[in-house]
DONU-369842 format. One record per residue: residue in three letters; residue number from 1; x, y, z of N, C-alpha, C in turn. Coordinates in steps of 0.05 Angstrom, whole numbers. Atoms other than C-alpha are relative to their C-alpha. Example, Ala and Ser with C-alpha at 12.3 -4.5 7.8 and 13.67 -1.06 7.14 Angstrom:
# residues 2
+-----+-----+--------+--------+--------+--------+--------+--------+--------+--------+--------+
|  aa |   i |    n.X |    n.Y |    n.Z |   ca.X |   ca.Y |   ca.Z |    c.X |    c.Y |    c.Z |
+-----+-----+--------+--------+--------+--------+--------+--------+--------+--------+--------+
| ALA |   1 |     18 |    -24 |      0 |    246 |    -90 |    156 |     18 |     24 |      0 |
| SER |   2 |    -16 |    -24 |     -1 |    273 |    -21 |    143 |    -15 |     22 |     14 |
+-----+-----+--------+--------+--------+--------+--------+--------+--------+--------+--------+
This chain:
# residues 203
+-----+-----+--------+--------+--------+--------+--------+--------+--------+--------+--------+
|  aa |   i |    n.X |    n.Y |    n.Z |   ca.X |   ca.Y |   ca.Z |    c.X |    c.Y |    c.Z |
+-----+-----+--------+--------+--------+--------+--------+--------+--------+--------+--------+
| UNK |   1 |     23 |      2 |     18 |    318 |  -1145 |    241 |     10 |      3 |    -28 |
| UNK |   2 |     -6 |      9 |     24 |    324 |  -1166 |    166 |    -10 |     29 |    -12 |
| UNK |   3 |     18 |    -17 |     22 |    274 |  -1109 |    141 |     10 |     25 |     27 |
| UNK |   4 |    -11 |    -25 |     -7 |    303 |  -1037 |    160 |    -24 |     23 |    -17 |
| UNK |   5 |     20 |    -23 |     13 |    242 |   -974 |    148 |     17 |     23 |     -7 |
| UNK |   6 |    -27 |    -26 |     11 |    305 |   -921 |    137 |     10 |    -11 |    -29 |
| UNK |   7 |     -7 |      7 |     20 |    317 |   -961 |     74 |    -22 |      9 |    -35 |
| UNK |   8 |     14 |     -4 |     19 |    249 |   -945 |     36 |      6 |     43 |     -6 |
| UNK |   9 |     -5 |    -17 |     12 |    256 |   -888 |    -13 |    -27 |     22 |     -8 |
| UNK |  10 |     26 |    -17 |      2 |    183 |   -864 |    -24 |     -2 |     12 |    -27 |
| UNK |  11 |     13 |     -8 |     29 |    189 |   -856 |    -99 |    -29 |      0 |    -13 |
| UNK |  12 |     27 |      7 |     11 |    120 |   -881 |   -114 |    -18 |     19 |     14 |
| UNK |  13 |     13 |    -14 |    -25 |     95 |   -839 |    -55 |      4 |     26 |    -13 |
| UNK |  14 |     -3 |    -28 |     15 |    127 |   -775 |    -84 |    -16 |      9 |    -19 |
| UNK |  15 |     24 |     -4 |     30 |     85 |   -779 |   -151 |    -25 |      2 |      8 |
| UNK |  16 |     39 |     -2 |     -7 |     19 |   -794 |   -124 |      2 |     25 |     24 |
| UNK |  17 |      2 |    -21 |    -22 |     28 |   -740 |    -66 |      3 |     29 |    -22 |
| UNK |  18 |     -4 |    -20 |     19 |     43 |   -692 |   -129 |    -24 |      5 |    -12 |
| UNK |  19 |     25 |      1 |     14 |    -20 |   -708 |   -164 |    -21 |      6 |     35 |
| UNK |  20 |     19 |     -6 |    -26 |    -60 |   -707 |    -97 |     -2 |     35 |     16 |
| UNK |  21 |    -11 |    -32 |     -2 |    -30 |   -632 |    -80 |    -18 |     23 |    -14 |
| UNK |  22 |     18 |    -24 |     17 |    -63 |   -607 |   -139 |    -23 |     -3 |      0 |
| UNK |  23 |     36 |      6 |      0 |   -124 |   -634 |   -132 |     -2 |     13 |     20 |
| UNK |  24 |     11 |    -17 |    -26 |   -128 |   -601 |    -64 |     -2 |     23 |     -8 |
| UNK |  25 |     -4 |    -19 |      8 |   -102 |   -537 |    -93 |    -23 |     11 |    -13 |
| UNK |  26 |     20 |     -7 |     20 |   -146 |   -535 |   -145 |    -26 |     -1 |      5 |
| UNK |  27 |     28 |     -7 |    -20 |   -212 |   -547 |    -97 |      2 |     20 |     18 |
| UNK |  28 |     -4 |    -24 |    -13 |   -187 |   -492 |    -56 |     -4 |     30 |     -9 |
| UNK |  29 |      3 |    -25 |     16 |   -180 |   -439 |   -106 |    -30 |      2 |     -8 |
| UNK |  30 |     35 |    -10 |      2 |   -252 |   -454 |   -126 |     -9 |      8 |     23 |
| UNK |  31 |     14 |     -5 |    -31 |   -271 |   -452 |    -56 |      3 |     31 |     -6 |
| UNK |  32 |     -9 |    -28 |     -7 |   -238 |   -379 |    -54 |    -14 |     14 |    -20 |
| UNK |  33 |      5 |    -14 |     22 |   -273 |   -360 |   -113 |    -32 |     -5 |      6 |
| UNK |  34 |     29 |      2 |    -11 |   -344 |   -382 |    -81 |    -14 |     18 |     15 |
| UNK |  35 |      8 |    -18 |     -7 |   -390 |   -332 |    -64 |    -14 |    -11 |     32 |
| UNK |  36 |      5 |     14 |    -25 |   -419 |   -352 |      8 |     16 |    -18 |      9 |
| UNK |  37 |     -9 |     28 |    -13 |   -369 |   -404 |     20 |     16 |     10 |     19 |
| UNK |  38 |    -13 |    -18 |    -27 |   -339 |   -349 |     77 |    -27 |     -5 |     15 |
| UNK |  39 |     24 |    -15 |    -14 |   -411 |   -338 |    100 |     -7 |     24 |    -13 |
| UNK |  40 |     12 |    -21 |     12 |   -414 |   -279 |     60 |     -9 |     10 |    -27 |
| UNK |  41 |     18 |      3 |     19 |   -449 |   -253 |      8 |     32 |     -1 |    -27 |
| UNK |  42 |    -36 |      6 |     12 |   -367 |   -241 |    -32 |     14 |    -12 |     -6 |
| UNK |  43 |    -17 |     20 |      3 |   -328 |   -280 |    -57 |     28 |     13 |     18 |
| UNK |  44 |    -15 |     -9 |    -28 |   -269 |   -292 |      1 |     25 |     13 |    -14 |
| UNK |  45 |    -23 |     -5 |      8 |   -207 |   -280 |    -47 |    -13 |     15 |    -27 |
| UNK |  46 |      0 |    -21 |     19 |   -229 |   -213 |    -89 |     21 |      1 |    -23 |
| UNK |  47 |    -27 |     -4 |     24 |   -163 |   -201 |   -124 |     15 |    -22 |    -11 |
| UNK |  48 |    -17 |     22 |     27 |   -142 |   -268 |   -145 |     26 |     -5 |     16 |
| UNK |  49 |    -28 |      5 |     -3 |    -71 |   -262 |   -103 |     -3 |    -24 |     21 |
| UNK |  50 |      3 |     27 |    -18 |    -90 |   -312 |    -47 |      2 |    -19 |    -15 |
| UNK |  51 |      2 |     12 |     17 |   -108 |   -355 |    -98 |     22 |    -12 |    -14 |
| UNK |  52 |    -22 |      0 |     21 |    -53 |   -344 |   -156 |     24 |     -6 |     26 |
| UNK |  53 |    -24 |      3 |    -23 |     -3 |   -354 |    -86 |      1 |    -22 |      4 |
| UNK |  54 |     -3 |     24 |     -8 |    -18 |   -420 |    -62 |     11 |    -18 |    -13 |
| UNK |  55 |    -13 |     18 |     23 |     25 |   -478 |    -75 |     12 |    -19 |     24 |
| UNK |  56 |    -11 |     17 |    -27 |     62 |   -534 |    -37 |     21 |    -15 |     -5 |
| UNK |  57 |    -30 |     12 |      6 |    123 |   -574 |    -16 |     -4 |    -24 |      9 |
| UNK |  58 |      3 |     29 |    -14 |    136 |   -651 |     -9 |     38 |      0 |     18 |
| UNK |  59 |    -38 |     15 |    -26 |    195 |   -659 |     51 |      3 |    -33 |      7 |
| UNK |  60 |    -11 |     30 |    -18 |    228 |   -719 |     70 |     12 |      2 |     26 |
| UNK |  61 |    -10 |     -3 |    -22 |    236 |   -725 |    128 |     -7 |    -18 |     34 |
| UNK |  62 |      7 |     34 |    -19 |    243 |   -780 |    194 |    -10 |    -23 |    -12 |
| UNK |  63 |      7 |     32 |     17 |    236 |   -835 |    140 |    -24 |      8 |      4 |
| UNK |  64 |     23 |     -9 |     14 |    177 |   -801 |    120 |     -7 |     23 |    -19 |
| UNK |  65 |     -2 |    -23 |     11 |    145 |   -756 |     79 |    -24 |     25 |     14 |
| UNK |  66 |     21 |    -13 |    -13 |    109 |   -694 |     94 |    -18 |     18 |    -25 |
| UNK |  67 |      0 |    -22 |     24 |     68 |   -652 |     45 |    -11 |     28 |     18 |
| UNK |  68 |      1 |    -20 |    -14 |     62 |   -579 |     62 |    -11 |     14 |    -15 |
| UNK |  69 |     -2 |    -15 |     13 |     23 |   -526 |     32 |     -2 |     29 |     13 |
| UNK |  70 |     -9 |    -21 |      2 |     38 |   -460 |     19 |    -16 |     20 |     -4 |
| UNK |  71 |     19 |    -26 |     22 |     16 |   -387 |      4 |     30 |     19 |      0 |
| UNK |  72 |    -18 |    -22 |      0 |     55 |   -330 |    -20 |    -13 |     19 |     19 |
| UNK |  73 |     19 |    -19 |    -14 |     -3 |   -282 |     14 |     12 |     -4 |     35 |
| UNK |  74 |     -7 |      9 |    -24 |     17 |   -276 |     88 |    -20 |     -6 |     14 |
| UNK |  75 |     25 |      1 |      0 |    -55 |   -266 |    100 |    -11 |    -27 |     -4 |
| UNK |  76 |     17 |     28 |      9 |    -75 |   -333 |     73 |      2 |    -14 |     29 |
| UNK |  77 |      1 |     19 |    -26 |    -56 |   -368 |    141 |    -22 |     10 |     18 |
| UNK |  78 |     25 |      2 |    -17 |   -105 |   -323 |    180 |    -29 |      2 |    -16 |
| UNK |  79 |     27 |     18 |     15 |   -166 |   -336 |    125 |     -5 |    -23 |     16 |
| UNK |  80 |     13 |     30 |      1 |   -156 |   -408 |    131 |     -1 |     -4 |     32 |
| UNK |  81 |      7 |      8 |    -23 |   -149 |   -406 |    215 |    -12 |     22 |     19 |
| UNK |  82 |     11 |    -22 |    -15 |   -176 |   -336 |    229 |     21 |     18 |     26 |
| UNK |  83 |    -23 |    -17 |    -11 |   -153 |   -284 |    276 |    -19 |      3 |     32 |
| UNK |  84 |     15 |    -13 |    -28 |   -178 |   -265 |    352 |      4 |     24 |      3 |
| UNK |  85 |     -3 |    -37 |     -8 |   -210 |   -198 |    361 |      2 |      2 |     31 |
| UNK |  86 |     -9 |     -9 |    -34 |   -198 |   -161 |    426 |    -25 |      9 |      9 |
| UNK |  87 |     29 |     10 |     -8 |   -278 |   -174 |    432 |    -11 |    -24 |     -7 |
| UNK |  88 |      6 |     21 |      7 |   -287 |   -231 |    401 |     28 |    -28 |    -11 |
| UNK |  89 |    -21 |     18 |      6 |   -250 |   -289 |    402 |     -7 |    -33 |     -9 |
| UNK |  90 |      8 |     28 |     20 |   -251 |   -355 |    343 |     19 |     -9 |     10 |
| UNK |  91 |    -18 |     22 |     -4 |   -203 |   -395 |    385 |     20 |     -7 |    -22 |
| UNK |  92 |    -26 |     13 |     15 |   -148 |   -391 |    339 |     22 |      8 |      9 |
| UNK |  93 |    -24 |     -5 |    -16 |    -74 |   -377 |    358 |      5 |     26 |    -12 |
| UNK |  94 |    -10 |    -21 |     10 |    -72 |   -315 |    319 |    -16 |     28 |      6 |
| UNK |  95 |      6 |    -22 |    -17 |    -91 |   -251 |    356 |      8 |     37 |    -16 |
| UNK |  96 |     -7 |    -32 |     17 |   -103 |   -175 |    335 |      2 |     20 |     44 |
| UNK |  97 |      3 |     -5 |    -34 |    -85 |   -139 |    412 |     -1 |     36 |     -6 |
| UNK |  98 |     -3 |    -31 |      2 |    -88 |    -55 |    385 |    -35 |      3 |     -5 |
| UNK |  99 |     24 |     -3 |     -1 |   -146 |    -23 |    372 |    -13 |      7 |    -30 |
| UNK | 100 |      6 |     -6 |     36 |   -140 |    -20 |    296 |     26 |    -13 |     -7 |
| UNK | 101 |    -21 |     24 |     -4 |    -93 |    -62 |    258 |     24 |     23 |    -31 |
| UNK | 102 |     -9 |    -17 |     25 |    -40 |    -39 |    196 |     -9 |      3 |    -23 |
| UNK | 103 |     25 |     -2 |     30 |    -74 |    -13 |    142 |     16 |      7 |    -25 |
| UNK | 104 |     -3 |      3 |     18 |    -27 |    -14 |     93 |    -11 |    -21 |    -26 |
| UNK | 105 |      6 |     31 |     13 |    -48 |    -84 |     68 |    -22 |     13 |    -10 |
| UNK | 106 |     22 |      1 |     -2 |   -114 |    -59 |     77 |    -10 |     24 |    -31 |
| UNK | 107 |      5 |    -23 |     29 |   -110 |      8 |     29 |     13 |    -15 |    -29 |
| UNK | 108 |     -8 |     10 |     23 |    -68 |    -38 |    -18 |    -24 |    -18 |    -26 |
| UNK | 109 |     18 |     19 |      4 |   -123 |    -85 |    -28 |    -33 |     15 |    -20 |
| UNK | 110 |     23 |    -26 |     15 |   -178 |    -20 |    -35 |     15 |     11 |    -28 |
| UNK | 111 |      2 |    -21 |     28 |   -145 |      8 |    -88 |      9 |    -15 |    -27 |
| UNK | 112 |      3 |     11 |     32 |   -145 |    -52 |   -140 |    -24 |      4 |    -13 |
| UNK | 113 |     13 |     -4 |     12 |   -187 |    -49 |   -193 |    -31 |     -8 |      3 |
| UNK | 114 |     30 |     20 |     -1 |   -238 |   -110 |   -173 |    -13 |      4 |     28 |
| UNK | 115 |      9 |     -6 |    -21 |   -247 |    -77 |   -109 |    -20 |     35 |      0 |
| UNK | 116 |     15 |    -20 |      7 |   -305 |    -24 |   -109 |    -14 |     24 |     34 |
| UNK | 117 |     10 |    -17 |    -19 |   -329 |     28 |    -54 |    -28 |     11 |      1 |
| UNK | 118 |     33 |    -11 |     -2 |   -404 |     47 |    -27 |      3 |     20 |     22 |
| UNK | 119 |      5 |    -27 |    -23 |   -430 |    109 |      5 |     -6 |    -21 |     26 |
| UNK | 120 |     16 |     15 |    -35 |   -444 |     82 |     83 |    -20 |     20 |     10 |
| UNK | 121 |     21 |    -16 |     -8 |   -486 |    142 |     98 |     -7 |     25 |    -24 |
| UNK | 122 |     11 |    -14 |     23 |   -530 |    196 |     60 |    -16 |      0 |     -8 |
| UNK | 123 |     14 |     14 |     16 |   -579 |    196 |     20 |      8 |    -14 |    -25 |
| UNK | 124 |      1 |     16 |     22 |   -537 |    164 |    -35 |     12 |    -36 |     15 |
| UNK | 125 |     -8 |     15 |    -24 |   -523 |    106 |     21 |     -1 |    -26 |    -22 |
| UNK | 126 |      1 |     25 |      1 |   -500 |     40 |    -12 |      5 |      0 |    -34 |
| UNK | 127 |     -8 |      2 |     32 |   -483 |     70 |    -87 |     26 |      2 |      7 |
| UNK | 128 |    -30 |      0 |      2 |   -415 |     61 |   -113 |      9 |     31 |     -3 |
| UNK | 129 |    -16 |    -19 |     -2 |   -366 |    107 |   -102 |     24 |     15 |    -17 |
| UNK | 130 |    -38 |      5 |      8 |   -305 |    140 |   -142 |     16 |    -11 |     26 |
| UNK | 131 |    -30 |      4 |    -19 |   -240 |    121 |   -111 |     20 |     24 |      9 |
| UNK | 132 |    -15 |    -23 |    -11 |   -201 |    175 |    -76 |     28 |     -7 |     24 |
| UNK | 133 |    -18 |      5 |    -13 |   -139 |    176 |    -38 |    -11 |      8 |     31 |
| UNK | 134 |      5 |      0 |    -18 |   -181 |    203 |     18 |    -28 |    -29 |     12 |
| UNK | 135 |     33 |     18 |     -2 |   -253 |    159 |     12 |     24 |    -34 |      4 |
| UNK | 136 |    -19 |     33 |     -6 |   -191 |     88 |     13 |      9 |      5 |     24 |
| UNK | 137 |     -9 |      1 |    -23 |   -163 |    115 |     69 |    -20 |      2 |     22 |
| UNK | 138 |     20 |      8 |    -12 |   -224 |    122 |    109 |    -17 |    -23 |      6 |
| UNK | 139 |     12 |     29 |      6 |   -250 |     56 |     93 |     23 |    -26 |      8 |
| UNK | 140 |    -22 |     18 |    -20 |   -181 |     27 |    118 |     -1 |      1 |     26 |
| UNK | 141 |      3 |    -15 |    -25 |   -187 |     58 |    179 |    -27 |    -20 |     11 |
| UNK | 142 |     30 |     12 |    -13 |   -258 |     33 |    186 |      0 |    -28 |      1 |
| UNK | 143 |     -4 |     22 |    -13 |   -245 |    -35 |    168 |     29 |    -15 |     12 |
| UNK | 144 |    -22 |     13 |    -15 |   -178 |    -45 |    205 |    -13 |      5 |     31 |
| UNK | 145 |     13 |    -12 |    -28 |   -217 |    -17 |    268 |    -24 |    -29 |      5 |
| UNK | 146 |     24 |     22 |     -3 |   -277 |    -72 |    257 |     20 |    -38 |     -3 |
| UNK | 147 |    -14 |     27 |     -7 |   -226 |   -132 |    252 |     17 |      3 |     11 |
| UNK | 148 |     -9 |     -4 |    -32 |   -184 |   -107 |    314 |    -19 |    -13 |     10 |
| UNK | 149 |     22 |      8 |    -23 |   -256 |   -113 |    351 |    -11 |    -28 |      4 |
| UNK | 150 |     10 |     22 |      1 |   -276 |   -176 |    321 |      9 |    -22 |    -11 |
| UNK | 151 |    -20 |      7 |      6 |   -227 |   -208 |    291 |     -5 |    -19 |    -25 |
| UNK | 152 |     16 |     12 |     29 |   -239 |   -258 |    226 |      1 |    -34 |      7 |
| UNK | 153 |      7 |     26 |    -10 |   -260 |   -322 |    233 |      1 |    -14 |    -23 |
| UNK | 154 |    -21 |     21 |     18 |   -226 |   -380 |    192 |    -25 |    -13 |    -18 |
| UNK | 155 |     14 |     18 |     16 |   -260 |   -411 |    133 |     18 |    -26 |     -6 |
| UNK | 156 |    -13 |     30 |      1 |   -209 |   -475 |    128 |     -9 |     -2 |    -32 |
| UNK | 157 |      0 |     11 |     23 |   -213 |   -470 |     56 |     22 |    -13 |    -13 |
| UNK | 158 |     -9 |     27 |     15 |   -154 |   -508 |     47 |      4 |    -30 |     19 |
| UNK | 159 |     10 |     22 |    -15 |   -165 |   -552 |    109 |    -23 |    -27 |    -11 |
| UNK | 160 |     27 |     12 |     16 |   -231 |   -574 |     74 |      9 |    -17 |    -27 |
| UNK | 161 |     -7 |      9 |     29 |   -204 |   -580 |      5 |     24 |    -27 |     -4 |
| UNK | 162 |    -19 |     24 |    -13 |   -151 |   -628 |     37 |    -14 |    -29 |      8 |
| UNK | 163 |      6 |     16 |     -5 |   -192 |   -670 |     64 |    -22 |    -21 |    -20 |
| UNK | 164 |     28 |      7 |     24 |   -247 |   -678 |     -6 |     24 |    -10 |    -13 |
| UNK | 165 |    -27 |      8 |     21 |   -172 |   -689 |    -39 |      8 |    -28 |      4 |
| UNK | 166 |    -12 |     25 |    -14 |   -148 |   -744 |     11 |    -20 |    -27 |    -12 |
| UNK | 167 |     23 |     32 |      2 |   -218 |   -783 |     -3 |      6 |     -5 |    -32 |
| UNK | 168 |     -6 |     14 |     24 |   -203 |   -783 |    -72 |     25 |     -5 |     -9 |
| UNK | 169 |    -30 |      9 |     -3 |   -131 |   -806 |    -72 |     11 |    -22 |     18 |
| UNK | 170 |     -8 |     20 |    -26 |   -131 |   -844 |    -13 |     13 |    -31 |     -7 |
| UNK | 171 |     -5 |     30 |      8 |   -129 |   -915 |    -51 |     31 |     -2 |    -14 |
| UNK | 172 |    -29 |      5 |     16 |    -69 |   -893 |    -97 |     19 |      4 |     26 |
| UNK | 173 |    -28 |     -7 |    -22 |    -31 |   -864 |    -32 |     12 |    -30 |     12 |
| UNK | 174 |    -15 |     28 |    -11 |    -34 |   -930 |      0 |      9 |    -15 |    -23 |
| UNK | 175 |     -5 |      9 |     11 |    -22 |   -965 |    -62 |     38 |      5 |     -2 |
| UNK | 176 |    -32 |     -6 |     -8 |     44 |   -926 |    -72 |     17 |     -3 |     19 |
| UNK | 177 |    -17 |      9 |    -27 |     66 |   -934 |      2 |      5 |    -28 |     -8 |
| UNK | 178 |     -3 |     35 |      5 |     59 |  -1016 |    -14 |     24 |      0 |    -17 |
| UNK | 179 |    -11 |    -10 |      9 |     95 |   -998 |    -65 |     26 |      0 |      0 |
| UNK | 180 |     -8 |     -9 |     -6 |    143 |   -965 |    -43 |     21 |    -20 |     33 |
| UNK | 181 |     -5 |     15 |    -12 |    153 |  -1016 |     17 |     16 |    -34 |    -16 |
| UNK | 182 |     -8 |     29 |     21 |    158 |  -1078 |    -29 |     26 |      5 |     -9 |
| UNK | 183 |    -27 |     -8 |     22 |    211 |  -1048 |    -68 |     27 |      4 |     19 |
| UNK | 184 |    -22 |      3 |    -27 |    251 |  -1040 |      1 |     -1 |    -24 |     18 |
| UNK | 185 |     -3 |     24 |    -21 |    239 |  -1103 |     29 |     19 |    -18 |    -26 |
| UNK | 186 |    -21 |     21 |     16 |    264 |  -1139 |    -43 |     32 |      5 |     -4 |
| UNK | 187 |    -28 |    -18 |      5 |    325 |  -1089 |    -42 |     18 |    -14 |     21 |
| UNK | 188 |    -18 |     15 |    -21 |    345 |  -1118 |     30 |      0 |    -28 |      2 |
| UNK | 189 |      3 |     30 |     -3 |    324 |  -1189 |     23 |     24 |     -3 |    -21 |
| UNK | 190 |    -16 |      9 |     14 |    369 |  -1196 |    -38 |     27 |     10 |     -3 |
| UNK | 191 |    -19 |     -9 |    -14 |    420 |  -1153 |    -13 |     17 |    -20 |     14 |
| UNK | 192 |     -6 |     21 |    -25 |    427 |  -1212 |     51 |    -11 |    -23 |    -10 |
| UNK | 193 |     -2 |     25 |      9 |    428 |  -1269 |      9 |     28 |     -7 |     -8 |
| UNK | 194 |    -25 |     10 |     12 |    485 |  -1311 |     14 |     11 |      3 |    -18 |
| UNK | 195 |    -10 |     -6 |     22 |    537 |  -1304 |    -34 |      2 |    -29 |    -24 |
| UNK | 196 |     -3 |     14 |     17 |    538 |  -1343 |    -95 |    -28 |     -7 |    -11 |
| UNK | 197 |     31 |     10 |     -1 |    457 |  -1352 |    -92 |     -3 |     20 |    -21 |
| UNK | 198 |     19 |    -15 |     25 |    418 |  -1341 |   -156 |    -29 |      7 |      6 |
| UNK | 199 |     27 |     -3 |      3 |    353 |  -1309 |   -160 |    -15 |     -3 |    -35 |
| UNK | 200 |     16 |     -9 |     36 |    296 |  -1320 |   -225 |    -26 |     15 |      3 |
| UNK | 201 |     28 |    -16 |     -5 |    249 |  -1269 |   -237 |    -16 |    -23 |    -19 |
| UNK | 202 |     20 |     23 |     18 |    185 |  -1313 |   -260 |    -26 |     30 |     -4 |
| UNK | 203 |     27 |    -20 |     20 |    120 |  -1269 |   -298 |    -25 |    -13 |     18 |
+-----+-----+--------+--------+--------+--------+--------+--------+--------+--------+--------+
C-alpha cells in the first residue's frame, strides 16, 4: 500500500485538541462552582482545590492521539464517578468496604476557611458554629461514617463538560485530522515518485 497511517504526524490535531481541553476544563470548573449541579443545595467544590487541580495531557500513542484529563485532587476521580457505600451502591468501580472511611482528608477540608459548621442538635440547631479542634473532629467522624454507609454518587462534571466541549469543536477536530492526513498522503506520494520527476505547486 502506497499510503502508510504510521506516517501521519497529527500536528494540526495537537492544536485544536489544546484549544478543545480548555474549553472542557473551563465548563467543568463552572460546573464545580454550581450550586445544585451535585443535587445539592452547595456548591460541589467548596475550597477551590478540585477546581484550581484539574488539567490534562495530549499522548501519542498507536498512531493516535489520546487526550487525557487530569486532577491533582485524588478525590476528583470519585466526584466525577462516585463511590459504593456498604449500603448503597451507584454502580461505580470505586468502593468504601469499613464502616467509616479516613478522616484526615475529611478534617483537612473542615478546617479551611470557606468551610463553616452548624449546631445538629439543641436548641441553637442549625446556627453556625466556632471551629474547634474537637466540634472538626466530630463532624469528621460523622461524615466519614455517612459516606461509608452510602457512599457518593458521581456528578460526571467533567464527563458532561466533555461532551458540551466536543459539540463545539467537533468541526475543527475533523478539519485538523483532514489535515493532518493530507499532509501525509502528499509527504508519501512525493516521496514515491520516480526519480528525476518534477512537481508544480499551482494557487
Amino acid at each position: 500500500d502506497l499510503f502508510n497511517l504510521m506516517d501521519i504526524k497529527f500536528y494540526n490535531m495537537k492544536l485544536v485538541f489544546g484549544g478543545y481541553a480548555k474549553d472542557a476544563l473551563k465548563r467543568a470548573r463552572v460546573s464545580l462552582k454550581i450550586k445544585g449541579f451535585s443535587g445539592k443545595k452547595n456548591k460541589t467544590d467548596n475550597t477551590g482545590a478540585l477546581s484550581d487541580g484539574l488539567g490534562y495531557d495530549v499522548i501519542e500513542e498507536n498512531n493516535g492521539l489520546i487526550l487525557q484529563f487530569t486532577s491533582k485532587e485524588i478525590y476528583g476521580a470519585f466526584i466525577e464517578e462516585g463511590v459504593n457505600g456498604t449500603k448503597i451502591n451507584h454502580g461505580s468501580k470505586y468502593g468504601f468496604k469499613g464502616k467509616n472511611v479516613n478522616q484526615e482528608a475529611i478534617i483537612k477540608w473542615l478546617k479551611s476557611p470557606k468551610i463553616r459548621l452548624r449546631e445538629i442538635k439543641g436548641p441553637n440547631q442549625g446556627r453556625f458554629v466556632e471551629k474547634s479542634e474537637r466540634n472538626i473532629k466530630q463532624a469528621a467522624f460523622m461524615i466519614g461514617r455517612s459516606m461509608a454507609l452510602k457512599g457518593i454518587k458521581g456528578i460526571g462534571y467533567m464527563a458532561k463538560s466533555n461532551i458540551y466541549a466536543f459539540e463545539d469543536n467537533k468541526e475543527e477536530i475533523t478539519r485538523a485530522f483532514t489535515e493532518d492526513v493530507a499532509d501525509a498522503m502528499v509527504k508519501q506520494l512525493t516521496a514515491n515518485l520516480p526519480k528525476g520527476t518534477t512537481t508544480i505547486k499551482r494557487n
